[in-house]
PLY file of the C-alpha trace (Angstrom):
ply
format ascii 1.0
element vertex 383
property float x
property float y
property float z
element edge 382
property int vertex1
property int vertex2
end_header
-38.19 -0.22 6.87
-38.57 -0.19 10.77
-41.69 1.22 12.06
-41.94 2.09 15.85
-44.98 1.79 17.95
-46.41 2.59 21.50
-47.90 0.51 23.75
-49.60 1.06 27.15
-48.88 -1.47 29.88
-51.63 -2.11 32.44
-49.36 0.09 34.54
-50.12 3.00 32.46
-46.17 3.20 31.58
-45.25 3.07 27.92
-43.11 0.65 26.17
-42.02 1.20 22.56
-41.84 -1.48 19.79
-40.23 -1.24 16.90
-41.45 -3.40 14.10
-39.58 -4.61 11.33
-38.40 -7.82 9.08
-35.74 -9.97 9.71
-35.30 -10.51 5.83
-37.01 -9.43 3.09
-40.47 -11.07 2.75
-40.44 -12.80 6.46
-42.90 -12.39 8.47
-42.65 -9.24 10.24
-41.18 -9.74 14.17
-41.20 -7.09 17.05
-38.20 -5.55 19.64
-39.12 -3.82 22.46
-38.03 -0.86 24.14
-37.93 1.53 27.67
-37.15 4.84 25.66
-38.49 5.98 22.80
-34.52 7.25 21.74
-33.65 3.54 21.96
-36.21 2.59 19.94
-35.29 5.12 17.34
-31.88 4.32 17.30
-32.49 0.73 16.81
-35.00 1.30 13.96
-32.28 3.33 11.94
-29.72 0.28 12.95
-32.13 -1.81 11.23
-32.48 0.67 8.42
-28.69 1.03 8.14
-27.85 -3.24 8.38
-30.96 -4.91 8.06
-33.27 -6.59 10.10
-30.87 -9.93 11.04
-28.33 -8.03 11.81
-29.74 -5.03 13.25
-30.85 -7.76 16.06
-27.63 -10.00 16.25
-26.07 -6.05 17.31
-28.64 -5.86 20.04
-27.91 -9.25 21.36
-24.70 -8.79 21.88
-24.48 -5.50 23.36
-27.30 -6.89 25.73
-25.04 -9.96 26.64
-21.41 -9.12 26.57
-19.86 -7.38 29.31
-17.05 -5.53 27.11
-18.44 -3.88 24.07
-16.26 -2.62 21.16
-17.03 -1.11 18.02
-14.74 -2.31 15.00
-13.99 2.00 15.21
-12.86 1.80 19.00
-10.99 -1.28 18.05
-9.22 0.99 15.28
-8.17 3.58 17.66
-7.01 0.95 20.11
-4.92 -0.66 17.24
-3.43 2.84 16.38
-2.52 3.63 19.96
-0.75 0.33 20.07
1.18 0.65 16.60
2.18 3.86 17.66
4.51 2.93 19.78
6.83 1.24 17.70
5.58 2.25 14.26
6.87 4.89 12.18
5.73 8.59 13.08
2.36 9.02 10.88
1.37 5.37 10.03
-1.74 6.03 12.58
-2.76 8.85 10.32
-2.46 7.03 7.56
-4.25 3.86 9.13
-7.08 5.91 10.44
-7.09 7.67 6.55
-7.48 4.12 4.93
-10.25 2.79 6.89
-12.34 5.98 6.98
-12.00 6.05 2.98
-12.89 2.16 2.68
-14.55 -0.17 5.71
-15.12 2.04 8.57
-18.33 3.63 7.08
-19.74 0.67 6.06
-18.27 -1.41 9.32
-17.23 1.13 11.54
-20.25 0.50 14.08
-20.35 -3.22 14.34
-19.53 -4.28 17.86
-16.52 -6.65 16.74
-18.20 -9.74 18.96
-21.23 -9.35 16.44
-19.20 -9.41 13.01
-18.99 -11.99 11.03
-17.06 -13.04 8.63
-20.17 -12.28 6.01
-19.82 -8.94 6.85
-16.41 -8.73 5.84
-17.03 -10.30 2.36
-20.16 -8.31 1.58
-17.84 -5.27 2.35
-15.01 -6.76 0.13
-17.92 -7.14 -2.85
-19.24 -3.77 -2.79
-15.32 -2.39 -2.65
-14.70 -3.77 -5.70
-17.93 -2.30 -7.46
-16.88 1.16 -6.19
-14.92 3.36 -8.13
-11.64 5.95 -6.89
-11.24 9.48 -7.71
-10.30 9.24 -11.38
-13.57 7.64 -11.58
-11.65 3.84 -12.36
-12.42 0.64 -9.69
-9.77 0.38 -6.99
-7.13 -1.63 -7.75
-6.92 -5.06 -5.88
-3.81 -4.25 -4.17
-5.48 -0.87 -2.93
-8.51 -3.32 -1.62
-6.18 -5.94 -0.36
-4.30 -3.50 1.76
-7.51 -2.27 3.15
-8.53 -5.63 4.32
-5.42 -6.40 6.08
-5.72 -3.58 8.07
-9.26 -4.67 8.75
-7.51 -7.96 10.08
-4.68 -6.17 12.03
-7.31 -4.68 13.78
-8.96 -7.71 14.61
-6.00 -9.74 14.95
-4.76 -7.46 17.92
-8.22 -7.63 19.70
-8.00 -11.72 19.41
-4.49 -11.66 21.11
-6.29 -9.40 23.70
-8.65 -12.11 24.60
-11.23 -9.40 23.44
-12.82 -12.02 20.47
-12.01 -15.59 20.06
-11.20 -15.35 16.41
-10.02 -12.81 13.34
-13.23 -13.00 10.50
-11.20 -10.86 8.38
-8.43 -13.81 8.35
-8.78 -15.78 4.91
-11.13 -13.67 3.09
-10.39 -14.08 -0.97
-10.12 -11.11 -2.69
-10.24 -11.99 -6.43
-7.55 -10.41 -8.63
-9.60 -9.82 -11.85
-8.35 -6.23 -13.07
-5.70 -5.48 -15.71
-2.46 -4.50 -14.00
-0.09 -1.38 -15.13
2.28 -3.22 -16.67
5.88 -1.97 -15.71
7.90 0.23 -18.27
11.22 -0.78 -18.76
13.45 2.01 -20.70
16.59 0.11 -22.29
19.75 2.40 -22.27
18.88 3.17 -25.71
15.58 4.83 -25.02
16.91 6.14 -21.91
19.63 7.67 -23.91
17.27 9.13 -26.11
14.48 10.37 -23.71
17.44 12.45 -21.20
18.47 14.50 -24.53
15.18 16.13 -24.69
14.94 16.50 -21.12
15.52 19.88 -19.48
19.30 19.74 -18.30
19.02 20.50 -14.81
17.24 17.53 -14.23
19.59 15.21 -15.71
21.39 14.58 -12.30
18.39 13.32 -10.56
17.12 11.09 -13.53
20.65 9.74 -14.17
20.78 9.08 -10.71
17.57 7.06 -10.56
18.51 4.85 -13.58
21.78 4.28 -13.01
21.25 3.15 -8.90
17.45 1.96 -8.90
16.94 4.01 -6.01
13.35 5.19 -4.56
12.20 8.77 -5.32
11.92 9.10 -1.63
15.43 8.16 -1.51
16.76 10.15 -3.92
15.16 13.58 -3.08
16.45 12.88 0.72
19.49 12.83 0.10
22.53 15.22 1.40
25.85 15.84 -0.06
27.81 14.15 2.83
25.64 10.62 1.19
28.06 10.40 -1.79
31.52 9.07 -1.74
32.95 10.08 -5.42
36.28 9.37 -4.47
36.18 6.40 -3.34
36.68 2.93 -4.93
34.03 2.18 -6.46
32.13 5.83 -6.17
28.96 5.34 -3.85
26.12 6.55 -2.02
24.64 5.87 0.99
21.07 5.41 1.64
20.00 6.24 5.27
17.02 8.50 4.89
14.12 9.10 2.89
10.97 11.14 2.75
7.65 9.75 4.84
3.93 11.05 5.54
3.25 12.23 9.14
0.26 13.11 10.95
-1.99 14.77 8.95
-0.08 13.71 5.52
2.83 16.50 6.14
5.88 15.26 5.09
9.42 14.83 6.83
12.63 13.03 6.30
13.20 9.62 8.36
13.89 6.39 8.24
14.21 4.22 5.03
11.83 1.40 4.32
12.69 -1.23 6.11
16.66 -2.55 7.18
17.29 -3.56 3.68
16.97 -0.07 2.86
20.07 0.97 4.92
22.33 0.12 1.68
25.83 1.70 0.16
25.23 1.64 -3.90
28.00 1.97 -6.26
27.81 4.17 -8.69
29.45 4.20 -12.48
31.82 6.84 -13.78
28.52 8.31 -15.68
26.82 9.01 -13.06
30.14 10.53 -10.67
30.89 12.69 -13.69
27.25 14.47 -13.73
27.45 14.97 -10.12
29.92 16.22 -9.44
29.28 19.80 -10.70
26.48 20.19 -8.68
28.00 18.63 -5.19
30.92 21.11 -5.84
28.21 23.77 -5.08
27.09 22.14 -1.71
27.99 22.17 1.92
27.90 18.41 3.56
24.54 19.02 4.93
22.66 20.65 1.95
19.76 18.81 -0.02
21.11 17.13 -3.11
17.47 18.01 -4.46
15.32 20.31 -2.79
12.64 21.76 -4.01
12.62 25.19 -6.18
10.58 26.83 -3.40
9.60 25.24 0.12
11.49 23.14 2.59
9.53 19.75 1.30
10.21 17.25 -1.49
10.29 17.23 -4.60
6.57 16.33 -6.43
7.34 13.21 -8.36
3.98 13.58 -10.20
4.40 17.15 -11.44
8.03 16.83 -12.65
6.68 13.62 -14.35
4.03 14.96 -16.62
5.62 18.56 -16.68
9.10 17.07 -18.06
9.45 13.20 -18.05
6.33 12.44 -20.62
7.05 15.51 -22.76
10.53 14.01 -23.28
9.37 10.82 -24.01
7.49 12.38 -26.21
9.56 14.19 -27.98
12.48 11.43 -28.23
9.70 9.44 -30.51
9.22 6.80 -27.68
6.03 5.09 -27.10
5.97 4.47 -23.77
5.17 6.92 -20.93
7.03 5.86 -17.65
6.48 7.07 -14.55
9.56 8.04 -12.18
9.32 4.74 -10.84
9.49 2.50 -13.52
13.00 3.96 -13.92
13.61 1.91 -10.50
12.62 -1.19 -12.60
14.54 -0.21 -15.68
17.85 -0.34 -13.49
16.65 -3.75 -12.33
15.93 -5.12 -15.99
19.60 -3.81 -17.05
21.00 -5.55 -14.47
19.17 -8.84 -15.36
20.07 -8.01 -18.60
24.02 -7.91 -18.52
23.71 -11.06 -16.17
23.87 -9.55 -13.00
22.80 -12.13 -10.37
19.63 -11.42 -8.34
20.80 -11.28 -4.86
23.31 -8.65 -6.05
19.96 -6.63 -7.12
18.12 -7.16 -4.32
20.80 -5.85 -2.21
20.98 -2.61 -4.67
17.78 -2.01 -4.63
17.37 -2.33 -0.82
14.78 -5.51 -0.95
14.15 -6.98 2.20
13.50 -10.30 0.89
14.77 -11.87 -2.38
11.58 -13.21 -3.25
9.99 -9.56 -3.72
12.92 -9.57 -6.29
12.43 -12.68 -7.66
8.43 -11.85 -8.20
8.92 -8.35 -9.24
11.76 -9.25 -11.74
12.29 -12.90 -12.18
10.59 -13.46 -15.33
12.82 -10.95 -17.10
15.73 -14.01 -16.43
14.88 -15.44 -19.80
18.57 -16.24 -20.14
18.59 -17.47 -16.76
15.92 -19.72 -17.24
17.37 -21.17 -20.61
20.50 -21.72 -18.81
19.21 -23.68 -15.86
17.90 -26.14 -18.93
20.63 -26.55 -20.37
22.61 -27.24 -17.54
19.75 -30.27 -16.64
20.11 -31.34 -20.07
24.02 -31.87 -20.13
23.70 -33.20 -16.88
20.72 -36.16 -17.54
21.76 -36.52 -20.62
23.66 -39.37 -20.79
20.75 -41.48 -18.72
18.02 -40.54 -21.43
18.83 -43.88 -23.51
18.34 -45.93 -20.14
15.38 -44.37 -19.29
13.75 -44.89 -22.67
0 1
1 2
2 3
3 4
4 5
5 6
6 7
7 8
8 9
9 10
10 11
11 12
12 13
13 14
14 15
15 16
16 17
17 18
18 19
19 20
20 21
21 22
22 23
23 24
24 25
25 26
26 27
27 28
28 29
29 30
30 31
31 32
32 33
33 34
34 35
35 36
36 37
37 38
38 39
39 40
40 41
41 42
42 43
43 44
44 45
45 46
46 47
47 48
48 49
49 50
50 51
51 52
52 53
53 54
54 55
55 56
56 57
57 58
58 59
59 60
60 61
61 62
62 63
63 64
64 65
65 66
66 67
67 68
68 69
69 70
70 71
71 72
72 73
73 74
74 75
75 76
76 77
77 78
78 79
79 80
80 81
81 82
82 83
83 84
84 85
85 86
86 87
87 88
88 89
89 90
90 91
91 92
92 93
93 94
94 95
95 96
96 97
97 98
98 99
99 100
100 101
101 102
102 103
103 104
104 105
105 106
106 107
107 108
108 109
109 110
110 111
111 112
112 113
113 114
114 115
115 116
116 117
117 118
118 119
119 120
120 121
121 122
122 123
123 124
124 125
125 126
126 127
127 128
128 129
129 130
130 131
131 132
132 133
133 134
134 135
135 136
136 137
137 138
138 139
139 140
140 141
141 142
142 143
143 144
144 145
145 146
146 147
147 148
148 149
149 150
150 151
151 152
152 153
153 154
154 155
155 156
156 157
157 158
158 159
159 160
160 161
161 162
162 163
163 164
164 165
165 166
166 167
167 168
168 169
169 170
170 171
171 172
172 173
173 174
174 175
175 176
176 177
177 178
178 179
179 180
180 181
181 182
182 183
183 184
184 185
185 186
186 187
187 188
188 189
189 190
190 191
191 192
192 193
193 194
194 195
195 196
196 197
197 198
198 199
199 200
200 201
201 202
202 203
203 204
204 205
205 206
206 207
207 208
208 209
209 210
210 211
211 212
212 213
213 214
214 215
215 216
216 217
217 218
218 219
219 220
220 221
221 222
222 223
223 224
224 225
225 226
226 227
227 228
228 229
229 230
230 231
231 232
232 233
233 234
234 235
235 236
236 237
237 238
238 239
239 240
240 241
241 242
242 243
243 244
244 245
245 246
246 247
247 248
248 249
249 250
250 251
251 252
252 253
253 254
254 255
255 256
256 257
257 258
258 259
259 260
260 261
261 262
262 263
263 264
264 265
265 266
266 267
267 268
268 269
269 270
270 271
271 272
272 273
273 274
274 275
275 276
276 277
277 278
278 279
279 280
280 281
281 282
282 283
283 284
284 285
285 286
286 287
287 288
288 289
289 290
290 291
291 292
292 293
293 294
294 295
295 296
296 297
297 298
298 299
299 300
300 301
301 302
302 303
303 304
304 305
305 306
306 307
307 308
308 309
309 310
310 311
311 312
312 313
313 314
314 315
315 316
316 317
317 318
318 319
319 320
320 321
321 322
322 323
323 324
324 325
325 326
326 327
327 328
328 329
329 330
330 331
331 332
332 333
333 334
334 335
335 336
336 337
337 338
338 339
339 340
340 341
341 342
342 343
343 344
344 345
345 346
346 347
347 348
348 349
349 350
350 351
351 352
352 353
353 354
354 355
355 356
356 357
357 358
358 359
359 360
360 361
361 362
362 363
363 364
364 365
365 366
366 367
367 368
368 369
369 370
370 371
371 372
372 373
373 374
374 375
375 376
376 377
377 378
378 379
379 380
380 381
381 382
């Protein structure tokens, strides 16, 4: 703890000192100050990071021309995302890091961080615990971080720092995972005939085209094509967070996202009642009350689970795990990977590959046996 103290120069004019340890157990050392409100608010700085630091701050605020807190360089980030970004990713930025590094990191002048700093935040992160009173996830923690590097990484290409300390940091991956539900067609079968009936469209519609909830609840009448060859539908919008976490329909995810999706006779002939109903602008799905979407969380353990339930199944998937129950059919009946990618509106085919590519048992057994007819005749000569 920092203790401050008077002193009278010869002068008669006070200076302050605040007293205080570098490190626990050191020998104690002393700053000095002209006001007695800088000396206080150095003495909580040391209070708040700790002696070493607490005077590492000083020194650079006392010797660098340009100082920037890690928050200014936040808002700076946001102001410069914001012109190309999405409408609300600022909010949601500015949400992350107030919930995870900016009260811990927030006040650091970003010439005086280090990448210690960064790591010591990373290990008490992992030791904290979210609302439903679990640890965060990794990927929760890992997306905090690299916003922590964005940050930092825009203020290097600024000439502002010479280098990112975030860049590199390990993050260790050391909790279980929710493992992904895959419903075959049998469960899925099984599950929709205790479901209530008006929902069948919507959950038919998921399965059967591996679409995003976001998607789905976006989308107009004018998006299908029922009588064309193949049936489709046409992704082009989907539900995103604005400012202040209000929601409004925009862009997809990414380009990938832009996709047509076929659709089997299935899912045209459960449709098509309720588009008969619709004028070519009209939500497919709106909401029963309200203008906004559809709560994926409340029609989930209000119908979904119950369903489940009652079908005898022992798994309890969430709306999107029927995203990765389309992709598992699909591997399933041999569909090749790049097909799915494209259907599900992947940007890249290794997010495919990672998210799905060890269901390709048969796949895998294949590419053996192919190897093995071809090297086969050279095993003798190479024994």
């Amino acid at each position: 703890m920092a203790h401050i103290h008077t002193h009278i120069r010869s002068d008669g004019t006070p200076v302050f000192r605040v007293r205080f340890r570098l490190r626990p157990n050191s020998n104690p050392v002393n700053e000095s100050f002209e006001s007695i409100e800088d000396a206080y608010q150095f003495a909580d700085l040391v209070d708040r990071v700790g002696g070493a630091d607490a005077r590492r701050i000083r020194e650079v605020t006392t010797t660098t021309p340009q100082i920037i807190t890690l928050e200014a360089a936040l808002d700076d980030y946001i102001t410069h995302i914001e012109s190309h970004a999405a409408h609300g990713t600022g909010w949601e930025y500015r949400r992350v890091a107030e919930r995870y590094w900016l009260p811990r990191l927030g006040f650091f002048p970003i010439q005086a961080l280090t990448r210690r700093h960064v790591e010591e935040w990373v290990a008490w992160q992992r030791h904290q615990t979210s609302r439903n009173g679990k640890p965060y996830a990794t990927k929760t923690i890992r997306n905090a971080h690299g916003l922590l590097s964005s940050v930092l990484d825009w203020q290097v290409q600024q000439g502002v720092i010479p280098a990112n300390v975030a860049r590199g940091v390990k993050i260790a991956d050391d909790q279980p995972r929710r493992e992904m539900v895959f419903l075959t067609p049998d469960q899925f079968t099984r599950m929709l005939t205790h479901l209530l009936e008006q929902l069948h469209p919507l959950i038919v519609l998921l399965y059967t085209t591996g679409m995003r909830w976001g998607e789905a609840t976006a989308l107009i009448k004018a998006d299908f094509s029922l009588e064309a060859q193949p049936p489709t539908v046409r992704i082009s919008r989907a539900w995103k967070r604005g400012d202040g976490g209000r929601r409004y329909i925009g862009a997809p995810k990414s380009k990938a996202a832009y996709r047509t999706i076929s659709l089997p006779e299935s899912t045209v002939r459960i449709m098509t009642p309720l588009l008969d109903g619709l004028a070519d602008g009209d939500r497919v799905f709106p909401p029963a009350s309200g203008t906004g979407p559809l709560r994926a969380e409340h029609l989930t353990h209000r119908y979904l689970h119950p369903a489940c339930e009652a079908a005898g199944l022992a798994v309890r998937p969430r709306l999107h795990d029927l995203r990765h129950s389309h992709a598992s059919t699909l591997i399933a009946a041999g569909v090749p990977l790049p097909v799915i990618q494209r259907r599900l509106g992947h940007e890249s085919i290794t997010t495919t590959v990672d998210t799905y590519g060890h269901l390709s048992q048969d796949a895998w057994a294949g590419a053996a046996e192919a190897m093995e007819a071809a090297i086969a005749p050279a095993v003798p000569l190479i024994e």
